[in-house]
C-alpha positions as CSV (number, residue, x, y, z in Angstrom):
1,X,0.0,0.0,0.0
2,X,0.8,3.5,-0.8
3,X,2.5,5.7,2.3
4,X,-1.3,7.4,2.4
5,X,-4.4,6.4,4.6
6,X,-5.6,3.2,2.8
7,X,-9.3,3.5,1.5
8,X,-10.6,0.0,1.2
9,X,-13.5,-1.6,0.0
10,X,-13.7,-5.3,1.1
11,X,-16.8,-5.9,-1.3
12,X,-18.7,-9.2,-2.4
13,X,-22.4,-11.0,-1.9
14,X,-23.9,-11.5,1.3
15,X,-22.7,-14.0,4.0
16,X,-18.8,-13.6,1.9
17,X,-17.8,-12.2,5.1
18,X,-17.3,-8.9,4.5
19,X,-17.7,-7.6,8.2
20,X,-15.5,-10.2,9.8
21,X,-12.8,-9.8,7.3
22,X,-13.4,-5.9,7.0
23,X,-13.1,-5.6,11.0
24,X,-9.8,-7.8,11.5
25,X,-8.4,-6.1,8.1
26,X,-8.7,-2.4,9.9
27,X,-8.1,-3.7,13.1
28,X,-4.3,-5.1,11.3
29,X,-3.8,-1.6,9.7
30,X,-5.2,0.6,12.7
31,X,-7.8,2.3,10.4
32,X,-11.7,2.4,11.6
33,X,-13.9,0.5,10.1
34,X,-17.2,1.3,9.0
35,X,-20.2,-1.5,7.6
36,X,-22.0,0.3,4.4
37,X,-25.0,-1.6,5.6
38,X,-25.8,0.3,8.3
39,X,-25.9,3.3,5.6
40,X,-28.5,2.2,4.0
41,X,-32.5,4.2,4.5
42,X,-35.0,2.4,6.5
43,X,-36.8,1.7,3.3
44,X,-33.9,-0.2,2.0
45,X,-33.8,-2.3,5.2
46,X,-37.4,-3.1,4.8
47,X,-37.2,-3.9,1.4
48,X,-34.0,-6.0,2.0
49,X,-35.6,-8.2,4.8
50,X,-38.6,-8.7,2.7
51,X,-36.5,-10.8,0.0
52,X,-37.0,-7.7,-2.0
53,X,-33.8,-6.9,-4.1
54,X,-33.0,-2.9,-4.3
55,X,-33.1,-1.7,-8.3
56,X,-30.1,0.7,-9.2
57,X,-32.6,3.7,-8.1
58,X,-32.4,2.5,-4.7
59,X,-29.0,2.4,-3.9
60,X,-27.6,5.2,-6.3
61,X,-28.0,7.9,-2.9
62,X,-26.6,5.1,-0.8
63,X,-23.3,4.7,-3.1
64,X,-23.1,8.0,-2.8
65,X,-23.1,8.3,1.0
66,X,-20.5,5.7,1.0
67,X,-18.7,7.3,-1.7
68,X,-18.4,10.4,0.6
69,X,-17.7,8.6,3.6
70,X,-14.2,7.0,1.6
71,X,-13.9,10.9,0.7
72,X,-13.9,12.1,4.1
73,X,-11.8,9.5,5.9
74,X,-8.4,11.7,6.6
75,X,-7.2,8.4,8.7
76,X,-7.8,5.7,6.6
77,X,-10.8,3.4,6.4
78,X,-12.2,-0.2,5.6
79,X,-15.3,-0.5,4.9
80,X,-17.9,-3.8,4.1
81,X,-19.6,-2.9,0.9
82,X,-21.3,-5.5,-1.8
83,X,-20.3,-2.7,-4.4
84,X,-21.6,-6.0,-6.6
85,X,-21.3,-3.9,-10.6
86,X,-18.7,-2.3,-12.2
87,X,-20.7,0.8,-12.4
88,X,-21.5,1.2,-8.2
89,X,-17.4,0.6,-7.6
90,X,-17.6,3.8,-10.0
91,X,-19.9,6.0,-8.5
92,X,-18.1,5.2,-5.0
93,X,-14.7,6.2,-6.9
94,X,-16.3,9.7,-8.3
95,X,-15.9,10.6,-4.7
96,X,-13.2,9.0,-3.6
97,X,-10.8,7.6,-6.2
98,X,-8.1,6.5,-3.9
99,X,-10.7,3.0,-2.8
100,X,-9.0,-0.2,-3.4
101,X,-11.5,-2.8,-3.9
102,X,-11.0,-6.7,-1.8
103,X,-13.7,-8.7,-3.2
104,X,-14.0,-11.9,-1.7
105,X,-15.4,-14.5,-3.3
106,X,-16.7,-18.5,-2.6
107,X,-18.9,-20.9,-4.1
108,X,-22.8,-20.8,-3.9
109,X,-23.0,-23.6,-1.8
110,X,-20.4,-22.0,0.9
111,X,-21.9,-18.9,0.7
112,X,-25.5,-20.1,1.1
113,X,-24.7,-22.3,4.0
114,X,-23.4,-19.4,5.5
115,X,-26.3,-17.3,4.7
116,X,-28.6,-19.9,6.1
117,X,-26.6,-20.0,9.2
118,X,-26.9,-16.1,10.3
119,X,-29.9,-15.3,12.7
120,X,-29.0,-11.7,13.4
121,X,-28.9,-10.2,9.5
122,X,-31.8,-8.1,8.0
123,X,-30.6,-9.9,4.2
124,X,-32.1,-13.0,3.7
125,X,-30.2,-16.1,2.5
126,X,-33.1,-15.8,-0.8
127,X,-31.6,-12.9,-2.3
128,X,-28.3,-14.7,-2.4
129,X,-29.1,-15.9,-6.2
130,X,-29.7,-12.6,-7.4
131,X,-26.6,-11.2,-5.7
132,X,-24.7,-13.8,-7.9
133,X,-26.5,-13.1,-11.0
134,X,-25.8,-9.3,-10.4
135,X,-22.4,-9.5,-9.4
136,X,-19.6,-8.6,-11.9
137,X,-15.7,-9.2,-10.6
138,X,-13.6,-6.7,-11.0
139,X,-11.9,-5.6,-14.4
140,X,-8.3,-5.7,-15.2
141,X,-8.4,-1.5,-14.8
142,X,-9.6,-1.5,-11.5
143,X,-7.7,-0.9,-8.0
144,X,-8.3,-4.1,-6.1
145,X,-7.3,-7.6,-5.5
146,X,-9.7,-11.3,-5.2
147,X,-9.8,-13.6,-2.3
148,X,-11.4,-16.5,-1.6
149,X,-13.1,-17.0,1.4
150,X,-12.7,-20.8,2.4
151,X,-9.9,-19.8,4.5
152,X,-10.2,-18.4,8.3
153,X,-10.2,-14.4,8.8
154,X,-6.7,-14.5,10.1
155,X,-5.4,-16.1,7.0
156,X,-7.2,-13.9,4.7
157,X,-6.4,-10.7,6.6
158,X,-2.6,-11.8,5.9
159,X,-3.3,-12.7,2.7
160,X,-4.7,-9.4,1.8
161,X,-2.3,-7.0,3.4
162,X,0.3,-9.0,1.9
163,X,-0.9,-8.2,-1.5
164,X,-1.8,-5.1,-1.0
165,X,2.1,-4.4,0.0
């Protein structure tokens, strides 16, 4: 990583582990960390935990809060964030260019099992197949790195800031 405050994006579908790996990742580079989720409007929440998927009009003021958050972190920050198309990684780099994405990726069935497992998450394990289908990896031209997540946190977290240099 560059001698500035890192700005990073550990994106992916639900139940990838973005939060677990996001928290141990700033805890290992002393940055806050900050879960996009909880970023999201009320109605976004509902809709979420009704199996409803969000259309590109729904998050586009979302991305754009997170976007500014990136912007506005003088320290550094890691931050969970599905950031699941090409074009949402965009609109958060508009404001903040410096984000390097992590996205971390698994099979269906490790992911699902996973999804299943949680109690305590307003996203249901349902909209996992339409996460997938919406997902696009990241593109040769983008800032960011792929990890996959049948490995524990500690591993990854190694893995990641190892890459990241």
């Amino acid at each position: 990583m560059s001698d500035h405050a890192p700005l990073i994006c550990v994106m992916g579908v639900s139940a990838a582990g973005k939060s677990t790996v996001g928290i141990a990742l700033a805890e290992t580079l002393g940055v806050p960390f900050l879960d996009a989720d909880s970023l999201h409007s009320d109605v976004n929440r509902t809709k979420m935990n009704a199996g409803t998927p969000l259309t590109d009009d729904d998050r586009w003021p979302w991305l754009d809060t997170v976007g500014g958050r990136f912007a506005a972190a003088e320290t550094g920050l890691v931050m969970a964030c599905s950031a699941l198309r090409r074009v949402y990684r965009d609109r958060i780099r508009a404001a903040a260019p410096d984000v390097v994405f992590v996205h971390l990726t698994g099979s269906r069935e490790l992911l699902l099992s996973r999804a299943e497992a949680r109690t305590d998450h307003f996203m249901p394990a349902s909209l996992l197949d339409s996460q997938l289908i919406t997902l696009e990896d990241l593109e040769t031209d983008e800032a960011g790195l792929e990890v996959t997540v049948d490995r524990t946190p500690e591993v990854l977290v190694a893995e990641i800031v190892e890459r990241l240099g």
